[in-house]
C-alpha positions in Angstrom: 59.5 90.1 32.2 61.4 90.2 28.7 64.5 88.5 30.0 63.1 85.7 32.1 59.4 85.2 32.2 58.3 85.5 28.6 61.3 83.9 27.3 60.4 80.9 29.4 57.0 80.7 28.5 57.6 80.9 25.0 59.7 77.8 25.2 56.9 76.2 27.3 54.8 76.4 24.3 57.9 75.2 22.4 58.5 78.7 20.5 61.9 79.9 19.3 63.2 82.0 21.6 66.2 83.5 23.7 68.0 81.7 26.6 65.5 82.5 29.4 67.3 84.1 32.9 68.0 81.9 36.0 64.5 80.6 38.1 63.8 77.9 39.9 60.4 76.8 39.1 57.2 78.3 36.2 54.3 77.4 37.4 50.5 78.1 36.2 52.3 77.6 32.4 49.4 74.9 31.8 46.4 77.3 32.7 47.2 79.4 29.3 46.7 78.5 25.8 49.8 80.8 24.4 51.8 84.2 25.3 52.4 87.1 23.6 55.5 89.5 24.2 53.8 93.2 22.3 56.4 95.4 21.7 57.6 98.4 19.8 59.6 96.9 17.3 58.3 97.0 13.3 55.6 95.0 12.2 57.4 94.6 8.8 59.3 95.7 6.6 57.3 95.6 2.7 55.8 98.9 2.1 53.4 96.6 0.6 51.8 95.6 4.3 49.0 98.1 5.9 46.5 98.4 9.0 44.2 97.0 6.3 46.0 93.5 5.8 47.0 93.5 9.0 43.6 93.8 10.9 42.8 91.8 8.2 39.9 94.2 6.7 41.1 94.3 3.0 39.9 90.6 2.4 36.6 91.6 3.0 37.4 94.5 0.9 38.2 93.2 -2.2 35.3 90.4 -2.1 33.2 94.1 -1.7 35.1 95.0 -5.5 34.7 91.7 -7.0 31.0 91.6 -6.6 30.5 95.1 -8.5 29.0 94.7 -11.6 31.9 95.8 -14.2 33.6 93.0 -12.3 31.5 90.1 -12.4 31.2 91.1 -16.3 34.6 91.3 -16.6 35.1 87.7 -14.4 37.4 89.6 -11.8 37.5 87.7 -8.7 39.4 89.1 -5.3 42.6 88.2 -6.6 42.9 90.6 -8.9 42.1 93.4 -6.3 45.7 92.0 -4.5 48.5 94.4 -4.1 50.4 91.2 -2.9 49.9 88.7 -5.6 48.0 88.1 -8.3 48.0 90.2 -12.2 45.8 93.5 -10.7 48.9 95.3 -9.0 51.2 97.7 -11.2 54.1 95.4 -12.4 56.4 98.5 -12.0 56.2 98.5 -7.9 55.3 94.7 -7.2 52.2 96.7 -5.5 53.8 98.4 -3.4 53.4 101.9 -4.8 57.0 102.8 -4.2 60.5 102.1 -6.5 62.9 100.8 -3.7 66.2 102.5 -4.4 68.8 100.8 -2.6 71.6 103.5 -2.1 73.8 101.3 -0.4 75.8 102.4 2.6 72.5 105.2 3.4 69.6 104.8 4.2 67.4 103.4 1.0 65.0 105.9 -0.9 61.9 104.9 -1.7 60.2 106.7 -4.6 56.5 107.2 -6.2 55.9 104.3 -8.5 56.0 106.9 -11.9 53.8 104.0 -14.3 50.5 103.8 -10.9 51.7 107.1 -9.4 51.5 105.2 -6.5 48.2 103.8 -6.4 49.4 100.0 -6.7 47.2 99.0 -9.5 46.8 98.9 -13.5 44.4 100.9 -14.8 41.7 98.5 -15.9 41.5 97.9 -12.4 41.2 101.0 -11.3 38.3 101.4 -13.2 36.1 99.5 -10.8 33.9 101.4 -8.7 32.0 100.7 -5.9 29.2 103.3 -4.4 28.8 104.7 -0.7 26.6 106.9 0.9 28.9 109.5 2.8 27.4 112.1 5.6 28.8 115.6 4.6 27.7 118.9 7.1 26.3 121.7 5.6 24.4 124.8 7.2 21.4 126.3 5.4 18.8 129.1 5.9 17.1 132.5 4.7 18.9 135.1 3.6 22.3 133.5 4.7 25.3 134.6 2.6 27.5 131.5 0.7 31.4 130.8 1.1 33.9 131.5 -1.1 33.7 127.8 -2.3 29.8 127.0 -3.8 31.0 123.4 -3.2 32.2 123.9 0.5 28.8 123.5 1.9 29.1 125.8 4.6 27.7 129.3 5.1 29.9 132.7 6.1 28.3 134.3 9.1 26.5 137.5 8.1 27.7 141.1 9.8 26.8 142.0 13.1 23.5 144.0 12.9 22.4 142.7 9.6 19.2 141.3 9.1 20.2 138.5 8.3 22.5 138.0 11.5 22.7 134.8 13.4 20.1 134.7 16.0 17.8 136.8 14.6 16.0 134.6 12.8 15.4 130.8 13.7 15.5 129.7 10.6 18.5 131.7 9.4 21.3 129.2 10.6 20.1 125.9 10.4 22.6 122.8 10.6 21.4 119.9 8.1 23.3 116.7 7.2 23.4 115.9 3.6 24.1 112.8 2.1 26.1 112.1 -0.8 27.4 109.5 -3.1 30.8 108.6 -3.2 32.4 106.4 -6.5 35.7 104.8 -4.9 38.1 102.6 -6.5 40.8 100.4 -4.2 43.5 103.1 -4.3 40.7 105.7 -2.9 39.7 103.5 -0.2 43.3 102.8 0.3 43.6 106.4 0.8 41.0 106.5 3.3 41.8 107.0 6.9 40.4 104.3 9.1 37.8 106.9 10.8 36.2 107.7 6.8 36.1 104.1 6.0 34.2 103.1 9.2 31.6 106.0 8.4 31.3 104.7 4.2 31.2 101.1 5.3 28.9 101.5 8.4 26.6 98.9 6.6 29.1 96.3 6.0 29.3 94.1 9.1 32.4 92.3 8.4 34.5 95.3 7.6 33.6 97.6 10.2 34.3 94.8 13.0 37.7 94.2 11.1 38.4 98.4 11.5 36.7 98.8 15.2 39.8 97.3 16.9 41.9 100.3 15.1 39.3 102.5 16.5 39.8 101.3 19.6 43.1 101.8 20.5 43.2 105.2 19.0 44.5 104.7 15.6 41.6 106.1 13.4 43.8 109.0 12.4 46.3 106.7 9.9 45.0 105.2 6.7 44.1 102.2 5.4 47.1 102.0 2.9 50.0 104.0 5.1 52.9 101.6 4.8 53.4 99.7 8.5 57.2 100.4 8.4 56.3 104.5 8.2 54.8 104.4 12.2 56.0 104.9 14.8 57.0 102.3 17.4 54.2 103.2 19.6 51.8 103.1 16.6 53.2 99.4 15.7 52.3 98.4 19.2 48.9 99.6 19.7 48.2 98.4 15.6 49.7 94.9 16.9 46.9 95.2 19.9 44.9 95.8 17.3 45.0 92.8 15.5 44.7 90.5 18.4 41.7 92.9 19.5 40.7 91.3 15.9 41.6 87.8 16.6 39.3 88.1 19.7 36.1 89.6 18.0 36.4 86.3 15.6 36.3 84.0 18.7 32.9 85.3 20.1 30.4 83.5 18.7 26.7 84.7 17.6 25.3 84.8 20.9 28.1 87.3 22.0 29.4 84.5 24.2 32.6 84.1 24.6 34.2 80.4 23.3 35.4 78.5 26.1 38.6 78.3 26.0 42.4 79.1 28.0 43.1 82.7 27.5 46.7 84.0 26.3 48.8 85.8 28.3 49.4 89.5 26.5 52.8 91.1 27.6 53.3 95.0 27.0 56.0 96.7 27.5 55.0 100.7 28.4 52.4 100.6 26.3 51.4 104.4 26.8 54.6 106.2 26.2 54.0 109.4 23.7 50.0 109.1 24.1 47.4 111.9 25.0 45.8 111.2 28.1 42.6 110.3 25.4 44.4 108.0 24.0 45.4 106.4 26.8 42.0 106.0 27.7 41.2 104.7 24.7 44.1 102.1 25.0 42.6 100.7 28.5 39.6 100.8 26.8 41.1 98.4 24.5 43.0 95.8 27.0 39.5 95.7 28.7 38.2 94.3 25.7 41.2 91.4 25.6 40.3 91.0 29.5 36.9 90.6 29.0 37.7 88.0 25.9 39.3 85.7 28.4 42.7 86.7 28.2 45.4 87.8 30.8 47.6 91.2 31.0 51.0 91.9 32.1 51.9 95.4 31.5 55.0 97.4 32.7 53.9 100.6 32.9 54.8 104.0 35.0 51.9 105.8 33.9 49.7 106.3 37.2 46.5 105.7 35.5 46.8 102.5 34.1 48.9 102.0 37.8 45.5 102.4 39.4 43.3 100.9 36.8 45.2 97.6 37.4 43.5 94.4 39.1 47.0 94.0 41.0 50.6 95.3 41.2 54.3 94.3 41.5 56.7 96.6 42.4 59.9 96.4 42.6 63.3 98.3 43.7 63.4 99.6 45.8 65.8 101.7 43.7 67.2 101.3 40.5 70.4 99.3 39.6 72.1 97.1 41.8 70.3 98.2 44.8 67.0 96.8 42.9 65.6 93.6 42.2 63.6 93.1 44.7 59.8 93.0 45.4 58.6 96.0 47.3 55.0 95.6 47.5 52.3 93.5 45.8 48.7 93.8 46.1 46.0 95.4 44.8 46.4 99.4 44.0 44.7 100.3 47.2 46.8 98.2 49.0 50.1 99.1 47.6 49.4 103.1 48.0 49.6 102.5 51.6 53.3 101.2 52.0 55.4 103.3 54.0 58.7 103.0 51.6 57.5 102.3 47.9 58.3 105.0 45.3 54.9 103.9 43.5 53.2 104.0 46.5 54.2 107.7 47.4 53.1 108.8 43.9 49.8 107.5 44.3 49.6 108.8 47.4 50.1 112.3 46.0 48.3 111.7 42.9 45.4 110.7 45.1 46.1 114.0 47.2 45.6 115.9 44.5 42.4 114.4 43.5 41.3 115.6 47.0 41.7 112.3 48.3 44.4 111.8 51.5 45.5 108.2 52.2 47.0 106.9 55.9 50.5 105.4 55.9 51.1 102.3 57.6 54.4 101.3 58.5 55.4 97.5 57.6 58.1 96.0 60.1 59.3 93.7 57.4 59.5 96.5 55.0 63.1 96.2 52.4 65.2 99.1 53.1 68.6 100.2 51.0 71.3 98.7 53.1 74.9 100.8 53.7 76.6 98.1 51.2 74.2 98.9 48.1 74.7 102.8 48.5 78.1 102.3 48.1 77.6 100.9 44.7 75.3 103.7 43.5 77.7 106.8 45.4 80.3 106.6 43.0 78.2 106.7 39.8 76.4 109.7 41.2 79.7 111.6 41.9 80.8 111.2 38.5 78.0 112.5 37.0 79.5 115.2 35.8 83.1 114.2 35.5 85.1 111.3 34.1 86.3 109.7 37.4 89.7 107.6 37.2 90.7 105.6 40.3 94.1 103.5 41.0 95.4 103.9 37.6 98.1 101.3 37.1 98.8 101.0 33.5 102.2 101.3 32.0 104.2 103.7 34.3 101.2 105.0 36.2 101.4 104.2 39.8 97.9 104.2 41.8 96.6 107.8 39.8 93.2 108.7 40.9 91.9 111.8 39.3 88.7 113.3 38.1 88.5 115.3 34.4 85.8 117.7 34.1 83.2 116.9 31.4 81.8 119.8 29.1 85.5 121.7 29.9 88.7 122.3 27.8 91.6 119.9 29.6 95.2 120.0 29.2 97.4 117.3 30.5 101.1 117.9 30.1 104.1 117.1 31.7 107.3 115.9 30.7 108.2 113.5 28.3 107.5 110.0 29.6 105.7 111.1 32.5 102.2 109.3 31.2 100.9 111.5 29.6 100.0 109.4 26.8 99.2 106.1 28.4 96.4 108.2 30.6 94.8 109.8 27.7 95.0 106.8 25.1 95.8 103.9 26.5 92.9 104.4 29.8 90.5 107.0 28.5 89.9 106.4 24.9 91.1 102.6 24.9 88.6 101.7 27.9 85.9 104.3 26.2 86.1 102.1 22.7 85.7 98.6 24.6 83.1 99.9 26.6 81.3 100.9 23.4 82.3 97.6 21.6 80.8 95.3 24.1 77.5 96.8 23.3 77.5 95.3 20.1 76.6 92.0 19.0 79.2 89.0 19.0 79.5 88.4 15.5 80.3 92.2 15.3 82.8 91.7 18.4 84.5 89.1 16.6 85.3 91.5 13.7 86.7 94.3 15.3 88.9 93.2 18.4 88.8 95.1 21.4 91.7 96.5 23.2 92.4 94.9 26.4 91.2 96.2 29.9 93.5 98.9 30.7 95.3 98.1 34.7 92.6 100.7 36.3 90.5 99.5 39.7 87.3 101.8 38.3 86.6 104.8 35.5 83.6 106.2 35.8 81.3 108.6 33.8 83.0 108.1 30.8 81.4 108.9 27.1 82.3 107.7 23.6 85.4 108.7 22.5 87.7 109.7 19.9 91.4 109.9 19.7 93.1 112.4 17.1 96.3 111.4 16.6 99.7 112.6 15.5 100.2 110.3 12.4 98.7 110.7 8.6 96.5 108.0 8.2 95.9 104.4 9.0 95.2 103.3 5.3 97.2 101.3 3.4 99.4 102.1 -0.2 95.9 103.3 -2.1 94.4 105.5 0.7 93.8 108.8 0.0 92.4 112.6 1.1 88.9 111.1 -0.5 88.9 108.1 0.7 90.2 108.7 4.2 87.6 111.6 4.4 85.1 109.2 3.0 84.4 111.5 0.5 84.9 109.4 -1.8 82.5 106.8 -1.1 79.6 109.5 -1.3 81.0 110.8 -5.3 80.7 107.1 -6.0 77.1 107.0 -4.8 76.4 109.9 -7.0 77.9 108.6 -10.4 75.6 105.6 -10.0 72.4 107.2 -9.4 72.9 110.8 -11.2 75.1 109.9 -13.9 75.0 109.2 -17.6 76.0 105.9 -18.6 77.6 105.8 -22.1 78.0 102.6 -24.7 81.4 101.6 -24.2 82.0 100.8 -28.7 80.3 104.3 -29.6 79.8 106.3 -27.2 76.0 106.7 -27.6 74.1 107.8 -24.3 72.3 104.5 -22.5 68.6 104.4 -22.9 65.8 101.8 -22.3 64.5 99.2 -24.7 61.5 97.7 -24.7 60.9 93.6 -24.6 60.0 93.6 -28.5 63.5 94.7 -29.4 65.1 92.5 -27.3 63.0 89.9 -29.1 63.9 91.2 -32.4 67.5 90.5 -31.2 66.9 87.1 -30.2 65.7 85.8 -33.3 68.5 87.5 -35.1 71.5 86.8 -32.9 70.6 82.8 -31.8 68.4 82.0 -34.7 68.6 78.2 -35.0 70.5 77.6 -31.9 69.1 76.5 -28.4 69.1 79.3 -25.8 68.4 79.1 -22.3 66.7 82.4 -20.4 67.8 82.8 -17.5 66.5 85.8 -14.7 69.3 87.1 -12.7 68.2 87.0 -9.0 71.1 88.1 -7.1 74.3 89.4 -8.7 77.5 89.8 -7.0 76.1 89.7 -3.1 77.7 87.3 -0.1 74.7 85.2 1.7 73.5 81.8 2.1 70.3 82.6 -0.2 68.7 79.1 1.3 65.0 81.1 1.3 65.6 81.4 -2.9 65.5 77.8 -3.4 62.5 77.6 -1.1 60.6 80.5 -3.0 61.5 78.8 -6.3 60.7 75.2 -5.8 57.0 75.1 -4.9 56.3 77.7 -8.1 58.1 74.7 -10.2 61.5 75.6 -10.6 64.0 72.6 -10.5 67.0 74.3 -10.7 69.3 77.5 -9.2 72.2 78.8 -11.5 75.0 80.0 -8.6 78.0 80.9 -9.9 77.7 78.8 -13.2 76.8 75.6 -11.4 73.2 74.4 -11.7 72.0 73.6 -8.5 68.9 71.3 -7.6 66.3 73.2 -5.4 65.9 70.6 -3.5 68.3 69.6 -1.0 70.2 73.0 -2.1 73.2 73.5 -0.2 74.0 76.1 1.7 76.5 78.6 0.3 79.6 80.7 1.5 78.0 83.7 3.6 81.0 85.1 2.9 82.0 84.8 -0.6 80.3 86.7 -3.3 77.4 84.7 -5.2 75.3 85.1 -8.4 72.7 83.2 -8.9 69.9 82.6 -11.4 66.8 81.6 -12.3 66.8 79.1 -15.3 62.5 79.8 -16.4 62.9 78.6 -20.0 65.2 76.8 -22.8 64.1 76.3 -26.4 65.2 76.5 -30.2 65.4 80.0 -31.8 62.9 79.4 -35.0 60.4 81.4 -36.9 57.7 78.8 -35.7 58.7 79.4 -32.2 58.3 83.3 -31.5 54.9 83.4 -29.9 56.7 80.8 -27.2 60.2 83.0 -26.9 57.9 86.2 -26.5 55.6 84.9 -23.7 59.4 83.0 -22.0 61.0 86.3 -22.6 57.7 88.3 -20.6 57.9 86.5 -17.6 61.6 86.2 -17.5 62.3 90.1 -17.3 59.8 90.1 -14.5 61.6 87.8 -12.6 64.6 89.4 -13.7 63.1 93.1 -13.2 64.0 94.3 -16.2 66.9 92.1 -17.1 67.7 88.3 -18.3 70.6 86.4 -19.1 70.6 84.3 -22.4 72.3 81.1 -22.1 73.9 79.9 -25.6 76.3 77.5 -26.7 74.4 74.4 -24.3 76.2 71.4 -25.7 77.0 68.7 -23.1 74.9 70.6 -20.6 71.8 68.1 -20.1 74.5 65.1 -19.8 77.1 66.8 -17.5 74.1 67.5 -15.1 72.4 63.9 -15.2 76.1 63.0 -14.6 76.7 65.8 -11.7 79.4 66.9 -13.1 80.5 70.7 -13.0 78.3 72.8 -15.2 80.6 76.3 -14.4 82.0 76.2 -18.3 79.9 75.5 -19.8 77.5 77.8 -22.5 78.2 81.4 -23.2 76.6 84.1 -21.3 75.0 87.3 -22.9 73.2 90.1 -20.8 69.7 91.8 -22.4 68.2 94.8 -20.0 65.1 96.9 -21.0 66.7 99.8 -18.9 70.2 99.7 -20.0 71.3 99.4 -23.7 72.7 101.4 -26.3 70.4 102.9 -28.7 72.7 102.8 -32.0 74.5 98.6 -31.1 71.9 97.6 -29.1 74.5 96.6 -26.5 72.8 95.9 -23.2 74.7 96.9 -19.6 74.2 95.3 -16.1 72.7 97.9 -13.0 75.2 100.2 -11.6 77.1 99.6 -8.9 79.1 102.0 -6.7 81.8 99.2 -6.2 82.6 99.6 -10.4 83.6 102.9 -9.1 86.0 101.8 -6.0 89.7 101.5 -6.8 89.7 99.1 -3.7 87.2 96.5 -5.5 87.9 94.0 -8.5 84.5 94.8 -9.9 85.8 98.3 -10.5 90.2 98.3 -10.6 92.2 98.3 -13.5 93.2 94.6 -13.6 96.5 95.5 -14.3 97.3 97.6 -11.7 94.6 96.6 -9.4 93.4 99.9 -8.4 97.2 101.6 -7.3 97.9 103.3 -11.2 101.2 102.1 -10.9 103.1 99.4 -13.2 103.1 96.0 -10.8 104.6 92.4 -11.0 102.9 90.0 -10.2 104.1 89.2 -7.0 102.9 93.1 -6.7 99.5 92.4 -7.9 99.2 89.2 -5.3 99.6 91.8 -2.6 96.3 93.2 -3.4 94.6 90.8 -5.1 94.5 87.2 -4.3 92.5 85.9 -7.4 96.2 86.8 -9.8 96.6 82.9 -10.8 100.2 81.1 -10.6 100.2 81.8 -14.8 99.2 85.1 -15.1 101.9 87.0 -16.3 
């Protein structure tokens, strides 16, 4: 299904898609409209993106917030209640609630937002309220004694005996529903679960058919705001179900008829693996609803419920491996339980049995059986199970060795010097271990790191990663060391960047923010009566093609890309090195440093540290600019470059520093090495220095 049929489907319906596997004919293409392939992979990968977006729910949502009357007197509309866009979400987090911390060679940390505290808005925003009536139990009655909690609403059962003793009275224990009224701004309904919002919004048409597909497919438990990439992959599937369950409530028109139409072909792959047999049925539930929307299902699946809730079956083996690939049986699950050698067809048969229900076996004559020539295949891989299995080794000096080595046990192989001892342990076991692990990567991965060659050996079987320990130092060059060999070294780097103290490099003063007004003041002190350019640094120091920046910055009116020093037209932009370093830049605004022209460097200066997050680059010095890029000529030397940050500057020389990096830290990197001695502490020439560093120009001396 994922390597042949949906990849040829897609490209029916001209989709991007893997090479599908050999067929000779698709037919029936033409009775469907589209195909989905539902899987476990992520949805996304923003924190920003919810159940809410996805199902599309929060649209209706935030028209529910622009309508309440602080908003309409403020003139809100639904933009501002967008934690994707828009001037309503916290400009710390971008909306997303979270600081991304990128900590390089780990996994990335993502951290409360400390200006929203993670509630994705400003505060004028969350000031908005909207009211909803909320059912809350209580239990009430004569003589009854309170909780701990007078807010709690429920009642501690009285002591056996007491008069007031449940039972005793009718009235003394009497369950009531209360009804109470809830003020909730968009982070509290964000914080809702999908099960609380359906109860507040009952009344709302649009939003509770936008949550009921969640409902149904057993995700009421998660809420409304829980970043996508935080669930599970079994949770991504059944929210992606979700959303065409969605998709398919939209298409039925007002007399609950469905639109006539081609369905689309839905493609799961084990939909039901982790779930509680009530959400499973919840989940058939669910693909009834596509089924009955005119759609079609293909499921695999070993679950025996869904197995006999399906309209027909394919089953195929009849074992595993290369003695599969083959079609068993087919029918309908009443037919299929009856065949004589089908491993699906026995389990029904038992799982019937022990639903007290016994099924006849018929025998069919034309029934596929394993043959003598496909057990031989399987035979060996069983017997090595437990052992690492080496037949006919002739590599090197080895001549036709066969011989098993125990797995989970303590071997020794010795002999006498030259006898092989070396090329069976290296050169067959861990050499033929690595390439078997290297050919499960990617190509462009293969490329890199070169295999060894197939060691002279007919067959090795049950073999595991491995690792070869050596009798030699190190495989570094001149500047590897204990730290860096042990990779300490790379973690201490890690840990000056994000825990240490940055210092000004003139006085010594301790690094501290600033905030945009002083680098303002600076501005109009440093460049006054020249002609500046503001630039917001995008990318600094990274390798890539960054083709997708040019496309995010032409339709919001940006001509122009700084990469590297050149000024680059957005159109047509050309696609870079993917394996050079790059820095590029976002020119947002030029103009002359005057008195009369503050208001206009303050408001340029705003929106370029928010493109910049936190930093931008001032441009000075821009004679001959315009006329060297009307000519297209190089623009790389010209204008003088000077870096302002509102998180990094000196408090005493108002110095402002670039982001950290752990590579200013690596003696292996020119961001960080002494240029002199290019990382080795050591007096070079510079036919020494070219050794390790291949920028060192014919003239340097």
């Amino acid at each position: 299904m994922q390597d042949t049929l949906a990849p040829a489907l897609l490209r029916h319906f001209g989709k991007a898609t893997d090479t599908p596997g050999a067929f000779e004919r698709l037919l029936g293409a033409e009775l469907l409209s589209d195909v989905v392939f539902v899987d476990q992979s992520p949805i996304g990968k923003t924190a920003r993106s919810n159940p809410a977006s996805f199902v599309g729910a929060w649209d209706t949502l935030r028209e529910i917030f622009a309508n309440a009357p602080l908003s309409k007197q403020r003139g809100y509309t639904a933009s501002k209640f967008s934690f994707n866009s828009g001037d309503g979400r916290c400009p710390t987090c971008g909306g997303s609630g979270f600081e991304h911390v990128e900590m390089q060679f780990l996994s990335d940390v993502y951290l409360r937002c400390p200006d929203c505290d993670g509630k994705r808005y400003r505060p004028e925003i969350l000031e908005i309220t909207i009211e909803r009536q909320g059912a809350e139990m209580c239990v009430a009655g004569q003589g009854a004694e309170m909780g701990s909690d007078p807010n709690s609403g429920y009642r501690r059962a009285p002591k056996p005996g007491s008069p007031t003793e449940w039972g005793s009275d009718p009235t003394s224990a009497v369950s009531v529903k209360t009804q109470t009224t809830r003020h909730l701004n968009v982070a509290d309904v964000l914080n809702l679960t999908v099960s609380e919002a359906a109860q507040l919004f009952k009344d709302d048409r649009d939003v509770l058919r936008a949550l009921q597909p969640i409902i149904d497919v057993g995700l009421d438990y998660v809420k409304l705001g829980q970043p996508v990439p935080t669930l599970s992959g079994g949770e991504a599937q059944r929210l992606k179900l979700a959303g065409f369950l969605a998709e398919a409530a939209k298409s039925i028109a007002a007399s609950r008829q469905a639109l006539a139409r081609r369905g689309v072909l839905f493609m799961f792959d084990e939909p039901t693996t982790g779930l509680h047999f009530d959400d499973i049925a919840k989940l058939m539930r669910a693909l009834r609803k596509l089924q009955d929307a005119g759609h079609s299902l293909l499921v695999i699946e070993h679950n025996l419920d869904v197995i006999r809730a399906a309209d027909w079956l394919i089953d195929l083996g009849p074992e595993g491996g290369d003695a599969g690939g083959e079609v068993v049986a087919y029918g309908t699950p009443e037919e299929v339980m009856l065949h004589a050698s089908s491993h699906t067809a026995l389990a029904l048969r038992d799982y019937a049995a022990h639903m007290g229900v016994v099924h006849e076996v018929r025998d069919f004559s034309n029934s596929k059986l394993l043959k003598k020539e496909l057990l031989a295949h399987v035979l060996p891989a069983l017997e090595a199970k437990n052992s690492i299995q080496i037949i006919n080794a002739r590599e090197h000096n080895l001549k036709g060795l066969s011989v098993n080595i125990p797995r989970g046990k303590f071997t020794v192989v010795t002999g006498v010097s030259g006898s092989g001892k070396s090329t069976l342990a290296f050169d067959i076991l861990f050499n033929e271990g690595q390439r078997r692990y290297l050919e499960s990567l990617n190509a462009y991965a293969r490329s890199i790191v070169q295999p060894a060659g197939r060691p002279e050996v007919d067959a090795v079987y049950g073999i595991p990663p491995t690792v070869a320990i050596e009798q030699r130092l190190s495989r570094g060059g001149r500047k590897s060391t204990v730290g860096t060999t042990t990779e300490v070294w790379h973690f201490l780097r890690l840990l000056f960047v994000k825990l240490g103290t940055q210092h000004c490099i003139h006085d010594g003063t301790p690094v501290a923010p600033q905030t945009p007004d002083s680098i303002a003041a600076q501005l109009m002190k440093n460049f006054r009566g020249q002609h500046i350019g503001l630039l917001a640094p995008l990318v600094m120091n990274r390798k890539g093609v960054y083709t997708e920046l040019a496309e995010w910055a032409r339709p919001r009116g940006f001509t122009h890309l700084r990469v590297d020093g050149h000024f680059l037209p957005t159109t047509a932009f050309p696609r870079l090195d993917r394996f050079k370093e790059h820095t590029i830049e976002l020119p947002v605004f030029s103009l002359d440093i005057t008195p009369a022209n503050e208001a206009q460097l303050r408001a340029a200066l705003s929106r370029t540290l928010e493109h910049g997050k936190g930093v931008v680059h001032v441009l000075s010095g821009l004679d001959g600019l315009s006329q060297a890029m009307q000519a297209g000529a190089s623009t790389a030397g010209i204008g003088r470059l000077s870096v302002f940050s509102t998180l990094r500057a000196c408090p005493v020389c108002s110095t402002s520093y670039a982001e950290l990096d752990p590579r200013l830290f690596s003696y292996n990197s020119k961001h960080g090495w002494c240029p002199d001695c290019v990382g080795t502490g050591v007096k070079l020439s510079k036919e020494q220095r070219q050794v390790f560093d291949d920028s060192v120009r014919d003239d340097d001396s």
